[in-house]
N, C-alpha and C positions, 0 to 999 in steps of 0.2 A: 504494500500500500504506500503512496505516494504522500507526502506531508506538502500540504503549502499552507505559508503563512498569507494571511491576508494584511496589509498594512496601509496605515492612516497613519492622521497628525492624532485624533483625539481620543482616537478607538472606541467611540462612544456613538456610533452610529452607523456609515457606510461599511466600516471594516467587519463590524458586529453581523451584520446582515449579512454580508459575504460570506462567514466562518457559517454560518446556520445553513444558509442556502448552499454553500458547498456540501457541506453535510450531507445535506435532505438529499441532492440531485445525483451527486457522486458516490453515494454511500456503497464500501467495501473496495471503490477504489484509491479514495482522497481520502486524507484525514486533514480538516480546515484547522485553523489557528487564525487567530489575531491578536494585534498587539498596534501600539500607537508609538509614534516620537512624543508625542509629549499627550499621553492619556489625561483623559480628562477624569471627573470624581466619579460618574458614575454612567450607565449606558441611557443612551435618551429613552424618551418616556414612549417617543413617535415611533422610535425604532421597534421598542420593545411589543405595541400595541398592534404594528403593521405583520410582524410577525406572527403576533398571535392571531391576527384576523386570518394570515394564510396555513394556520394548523401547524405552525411549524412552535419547536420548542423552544423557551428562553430560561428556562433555570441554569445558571451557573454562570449566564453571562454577567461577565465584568471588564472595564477598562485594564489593560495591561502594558506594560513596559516593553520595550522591543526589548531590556535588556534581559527580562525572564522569560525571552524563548529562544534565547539566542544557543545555549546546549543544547536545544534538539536539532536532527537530523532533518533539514529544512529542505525540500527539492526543489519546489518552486517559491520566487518571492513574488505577488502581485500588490502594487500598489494601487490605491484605490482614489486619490487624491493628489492632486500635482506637486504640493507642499512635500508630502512624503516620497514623491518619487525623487526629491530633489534631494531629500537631507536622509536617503535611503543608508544605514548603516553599513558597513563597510563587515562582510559574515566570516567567522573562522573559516568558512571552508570557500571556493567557488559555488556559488548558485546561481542557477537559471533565471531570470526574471524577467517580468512585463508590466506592461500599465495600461490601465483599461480606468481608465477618470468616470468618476460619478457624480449629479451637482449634489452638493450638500446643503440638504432640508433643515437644519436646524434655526429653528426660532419658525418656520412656516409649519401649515395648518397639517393635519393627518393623515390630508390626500397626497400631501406632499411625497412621505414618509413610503406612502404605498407606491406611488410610481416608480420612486427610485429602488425600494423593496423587489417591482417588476424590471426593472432597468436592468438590475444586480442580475437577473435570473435569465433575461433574455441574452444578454451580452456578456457574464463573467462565467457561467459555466460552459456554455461554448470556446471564450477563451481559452480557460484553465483546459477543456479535454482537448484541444487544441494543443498547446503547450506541454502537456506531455505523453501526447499520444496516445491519448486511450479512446476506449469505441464506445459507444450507444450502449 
């Protein structure tokens, strides 16, 4: 199984979505992760509610540190935000990476939350099994 991390500036939002939605779509052959450059306190509220409107789960999400997932064994990095593809950390080992930009709905209304929730799923799972090869 393939590891990719998802990353952002805030991890409180687009990268959150991403790590769930890679989940749900890839499941048994990705294992998602996210993590932020500079996380924020907590995951948004839009995020957390957009998800649970599409059946998808959110216990255990939380903002995290690029630097507590830097010991795993990382394959792909996808950056989800322009900020973070710029100030993308420098990984023990060589990894693969790409960037697939998403707008960021923070401070906008629900619907916001959901499009970009739809955004994430039309365009970053075809990435990701894109980038590493895997089939339907």
């Amino acid at each position: 199984m393939k590891t990719v991390l998802v990353l952002c500036t805030g991890n409180s939002c687009r990268s959150q979505m991403g790590e769930v939605i890679l989940n749900d779509a890839l499941a048994g052959q990705v294992r998602a992760i996210s993590a932020g450059t500079e996380p924020q306190p907590a995951v948004a509220e839009g995020a957390i509610a957009a998800l649970r409107m599409a059946g998808l789960p959110t216990d255990g999400l939380y903002p995290k540190t690029i630097d507590a997932v830097l010991d795993q064994p990382i394959d792909l990095v996808v950056s989800v935000c322009d900020n973070a593809k710029e100030s993308c950390p420098i990984f023990p080992r060589p990894v693969q990476r790409i960037h697939v930009g998403f707008h960021d709905p923070h401070g906008e209304p629900l619907a916001s939350f959901i499009a970009v929730r739809d955004d994430i799923r039309a365009r970053l799972v075809p990435a990701v099994r894109a980038a590493l090869l895997l089939w339907d």
